[in-house]
C-alpha positions in Angstrom: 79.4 -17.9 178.4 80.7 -15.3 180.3 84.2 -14.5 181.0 84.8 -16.9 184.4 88.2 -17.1 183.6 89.3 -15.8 187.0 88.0 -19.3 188.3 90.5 -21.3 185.7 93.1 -23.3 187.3 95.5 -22.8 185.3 97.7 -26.0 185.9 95.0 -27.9 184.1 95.8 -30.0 181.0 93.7 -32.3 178.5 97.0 -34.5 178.3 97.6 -34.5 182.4 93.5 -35.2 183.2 93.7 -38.2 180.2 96.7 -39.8 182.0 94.7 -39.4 185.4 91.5 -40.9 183.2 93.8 -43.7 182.1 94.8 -44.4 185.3 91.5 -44.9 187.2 90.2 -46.7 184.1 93.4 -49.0 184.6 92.8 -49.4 188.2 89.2 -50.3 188.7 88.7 -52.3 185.0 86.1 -49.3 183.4 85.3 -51.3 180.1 82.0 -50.3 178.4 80.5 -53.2 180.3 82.0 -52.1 183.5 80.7 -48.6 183.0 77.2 -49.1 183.5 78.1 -51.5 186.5 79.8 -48.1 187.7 77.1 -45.8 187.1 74.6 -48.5 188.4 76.7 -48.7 191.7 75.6 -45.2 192.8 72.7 -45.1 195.2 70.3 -42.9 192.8 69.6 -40.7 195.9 71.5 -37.8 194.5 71.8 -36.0 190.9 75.8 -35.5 190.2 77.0 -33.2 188.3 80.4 -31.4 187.3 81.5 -28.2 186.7 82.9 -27.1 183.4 85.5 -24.7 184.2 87.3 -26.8 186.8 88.4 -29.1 184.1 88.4 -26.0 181.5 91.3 -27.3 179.5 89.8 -30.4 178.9 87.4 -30.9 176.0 83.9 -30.6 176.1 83.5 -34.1 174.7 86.2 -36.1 176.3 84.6 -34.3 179.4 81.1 -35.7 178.9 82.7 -39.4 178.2 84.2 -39.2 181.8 80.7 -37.7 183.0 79.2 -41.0 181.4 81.8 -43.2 182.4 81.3 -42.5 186.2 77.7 -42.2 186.4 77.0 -38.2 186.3 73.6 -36.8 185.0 75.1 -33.5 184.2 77.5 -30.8 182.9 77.1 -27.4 185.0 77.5 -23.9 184.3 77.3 -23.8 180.6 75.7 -21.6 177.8 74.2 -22.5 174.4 76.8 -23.7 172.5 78.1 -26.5 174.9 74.6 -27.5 174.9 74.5 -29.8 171.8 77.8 -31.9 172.5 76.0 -32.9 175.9 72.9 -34.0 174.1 75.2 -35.9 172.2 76.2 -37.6 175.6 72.3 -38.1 176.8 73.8 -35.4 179.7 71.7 -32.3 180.8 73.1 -28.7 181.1 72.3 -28.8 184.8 73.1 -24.9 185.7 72.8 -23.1 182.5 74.9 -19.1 182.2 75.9 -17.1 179.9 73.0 -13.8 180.5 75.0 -12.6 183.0 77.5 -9.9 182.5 79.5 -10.7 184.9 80.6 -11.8 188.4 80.7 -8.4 189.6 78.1 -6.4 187.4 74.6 -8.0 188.4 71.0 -6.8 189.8 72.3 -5.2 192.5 73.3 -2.2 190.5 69.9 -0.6 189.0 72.0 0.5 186.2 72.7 -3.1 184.8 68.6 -3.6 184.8 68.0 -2.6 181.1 70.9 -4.7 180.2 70.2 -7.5 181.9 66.6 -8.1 181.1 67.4 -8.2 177.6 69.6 -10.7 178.0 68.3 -12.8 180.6 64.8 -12.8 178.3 66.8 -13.7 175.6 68.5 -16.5 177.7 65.8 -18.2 179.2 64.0 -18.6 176.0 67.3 -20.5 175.2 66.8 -22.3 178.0 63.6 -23.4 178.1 64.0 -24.5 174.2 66.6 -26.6 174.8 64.9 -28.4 177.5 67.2 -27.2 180.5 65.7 -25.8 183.4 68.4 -24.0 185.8 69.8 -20.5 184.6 72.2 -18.9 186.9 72.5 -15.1 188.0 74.1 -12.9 190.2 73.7 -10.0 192.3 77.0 -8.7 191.4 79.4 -6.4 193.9 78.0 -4.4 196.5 80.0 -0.9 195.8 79.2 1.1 198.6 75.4 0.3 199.0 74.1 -1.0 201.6 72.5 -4.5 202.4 68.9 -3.2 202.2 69.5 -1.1 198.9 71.0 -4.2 197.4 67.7 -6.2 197.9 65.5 -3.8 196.8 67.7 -3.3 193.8 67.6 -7.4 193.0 64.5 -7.6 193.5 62.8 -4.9 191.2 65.2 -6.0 188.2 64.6 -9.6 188.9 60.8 -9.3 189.0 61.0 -7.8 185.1 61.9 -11.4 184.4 60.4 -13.6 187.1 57.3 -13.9 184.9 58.9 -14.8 181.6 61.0 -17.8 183.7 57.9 -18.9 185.2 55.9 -19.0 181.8 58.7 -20.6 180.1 59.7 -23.1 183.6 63.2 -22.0 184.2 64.3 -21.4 187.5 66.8 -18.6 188.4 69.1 -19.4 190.4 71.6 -16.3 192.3 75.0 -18.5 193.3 75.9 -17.6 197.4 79.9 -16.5 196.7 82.0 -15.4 199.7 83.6 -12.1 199.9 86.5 -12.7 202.1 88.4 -14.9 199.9 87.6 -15.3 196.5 85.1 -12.5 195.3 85.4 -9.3 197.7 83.2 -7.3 197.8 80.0 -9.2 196.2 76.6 -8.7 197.8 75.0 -12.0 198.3 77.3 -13.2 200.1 75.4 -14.9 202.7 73.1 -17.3 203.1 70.3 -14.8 205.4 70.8 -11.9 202.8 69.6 -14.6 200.1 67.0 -15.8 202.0 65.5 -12.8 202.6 65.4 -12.0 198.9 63.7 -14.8 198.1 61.5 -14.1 200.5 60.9 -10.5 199.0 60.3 -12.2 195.4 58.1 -15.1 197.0 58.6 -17.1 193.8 58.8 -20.7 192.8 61.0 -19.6 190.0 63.8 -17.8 192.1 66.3 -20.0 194.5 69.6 -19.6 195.7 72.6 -21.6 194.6 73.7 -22.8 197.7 78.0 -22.8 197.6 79.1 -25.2 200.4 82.7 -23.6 199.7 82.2 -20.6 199.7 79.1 -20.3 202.7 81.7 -22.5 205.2 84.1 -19.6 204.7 81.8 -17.0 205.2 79.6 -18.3 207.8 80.0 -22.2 208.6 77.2 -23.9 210.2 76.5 -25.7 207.0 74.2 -28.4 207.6 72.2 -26.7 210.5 71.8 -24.2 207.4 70.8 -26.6 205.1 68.3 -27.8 206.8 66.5 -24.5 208.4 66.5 -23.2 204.3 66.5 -26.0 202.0 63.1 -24.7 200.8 65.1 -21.6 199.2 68.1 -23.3 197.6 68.0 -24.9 194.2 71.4 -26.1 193.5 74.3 -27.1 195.4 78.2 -26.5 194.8 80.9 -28.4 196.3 84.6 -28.4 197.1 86.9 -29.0 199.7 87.7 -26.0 202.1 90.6 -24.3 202.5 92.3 -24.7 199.0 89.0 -25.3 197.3 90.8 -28.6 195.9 89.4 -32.2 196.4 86.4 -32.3 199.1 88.4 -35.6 201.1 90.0 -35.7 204.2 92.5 -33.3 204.0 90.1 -30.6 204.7 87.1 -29.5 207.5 84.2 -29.6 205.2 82.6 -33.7 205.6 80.8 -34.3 202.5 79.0 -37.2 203.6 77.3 -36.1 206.6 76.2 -32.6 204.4 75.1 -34.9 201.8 72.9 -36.9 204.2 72.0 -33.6 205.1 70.7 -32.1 201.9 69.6 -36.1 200.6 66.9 -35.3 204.5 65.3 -32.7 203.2 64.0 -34.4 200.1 66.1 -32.2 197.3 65.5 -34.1 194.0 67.6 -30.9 192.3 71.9 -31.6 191.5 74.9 -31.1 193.5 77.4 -30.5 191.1 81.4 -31.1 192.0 82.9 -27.6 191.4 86.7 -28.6 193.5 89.5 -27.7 191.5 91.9 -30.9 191.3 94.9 -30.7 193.4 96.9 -32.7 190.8 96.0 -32.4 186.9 97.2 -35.8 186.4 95.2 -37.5 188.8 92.0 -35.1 188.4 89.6 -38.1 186.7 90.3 -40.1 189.5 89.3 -37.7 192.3 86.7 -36.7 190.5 85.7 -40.2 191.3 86.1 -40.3 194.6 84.2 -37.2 195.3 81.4 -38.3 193.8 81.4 -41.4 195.7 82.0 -39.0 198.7 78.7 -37.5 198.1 76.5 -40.3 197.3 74.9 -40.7 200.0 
């Protein structure tokens, strides 16, 4: 996996999580028998997933019991060797990583092309063997070029490995990340500058993964987005906004209504929580609740 460790909260701990765990368990009865009632109680009109990193401190495994325990499909963003422990767990690796260089060093950049392909070729063989289908990618930071140069960049290094992902069935997916907040100065930072790459690659194997977060800060107008592009994004991110803790009241993005939103269009792909808990000891139990926020 790739260094994300500049997405780590740092306040998270395995102990703190396990007493929030312990807690909800407590609360609302979770035996094993109770579990499936839980995971049964979801509507089955979304695919939920999780992020890895936001509960990065926690083991893998006692991560994929929670997972199990509250109905989620899915571990995202994770590379080959986290891949076995969630087969363990009958859980799918819903947004595969680790080709990517990193965050800032992507396809934008004809320079990274040689570099890339070779590992992204490598990857989604990975991939594809394991039986995943999503592999994430990035178009990296802009560095003075501009939006047009950056598209044509992306898209002659991604169509070196467009056809290898489409013989093997793996989708690439380039994440939407904002640039006035969290990641300045990366290139695809907007919803109409992804769109019109995937346009330019015209492929069934290329979608954007669309970052609720991160697209309300840049540009708002979420669900009216949504539903104008859903044919170009492949995967949705959540998290509450501004903070980027739990996606609940306390902030302006309303989970429910996008949900409806993105549930419309007939997406059958995951949204995968990606909020980083306000409160490390209380982090199983809003993990919960935004679930339940988004099952729509």
């Amino acid at each position: 996996m790739t260094d994300l460790s500049d997405r780590m909260p740092a306040a998270l701990s395995r102990r703190g999580l396990f007493q929030g765990a312990g807690a909800m368990a407590l609360g609302a009865g979770l035996t094993g028998t109770a579990h499936a009632q839980d995971a049964q109680g979801l509507r089955g009109n979304i695919n939920h997933s999780v992020a890895r990193w936001t509960f990065g401190d926690m083991a893998l495994e006692d991560l994929c019991l929670m997972a199990r325990q509250l109905g989620l499909g899915a571990i995202d963003l994770c590379g080959p060797d986290d891949w076995p422990v969630l087969a363990e767990h009958g859980l799918a690796s819903s947004m595969c990583n680790g080709a990517e260089i990193s965050l800032e060093d992507g396809w934008a950049d004809a320079a990274n092309h040689d570099a890339l392909t070779d590992r992204y070729l490598r990857h989604i063989d990975l991939v594809a063997g394991a039986g995943h289908v999503n592999l994430i990618c990035f178009s990296g930071n802009r560095r003075g070029m501009s939006d047009q140069e950056g598209l044509e960049n992306c898209a002659r290094g991604l169509e070196r490995i467009l056809p290898a992902a489409r013989s093997a069935g793996v989708v690439l997916q380039m994440e939407l990340l904002n640039s006035r907040v969290d990641h300045p100065d990366y290139l695809c930072d907007r919803s109409a500058w992804g769109v019109a790459l995937c346009e330019a690659l015209g492929s069934d194997h290329f979608r954007l993964l669309y970052d609720i977060y991160h697209m309300q800060i840049m540009e708002g107008d979420v669900i009216r987005t949504i539903t104008d592009h859903h044919r170009w994004f492949g995967h949705y991110h959540t998290a509450g906004n501004p903070g980027r803790n739990e996606p609940d009241d306390r902030q302006e993005l309303h989970y429910p209504a996008i949900c409806r939103a993105i549930r419309d269009t007939g997406f059958d792909g995951w949204i995968a929580q990606e909020f980083v808990p306000s409160d490390p000891r209380t982090a199983a139990r809003s993990l919960r609740q935004a679930v339940l926020s988004c099952d729509v």
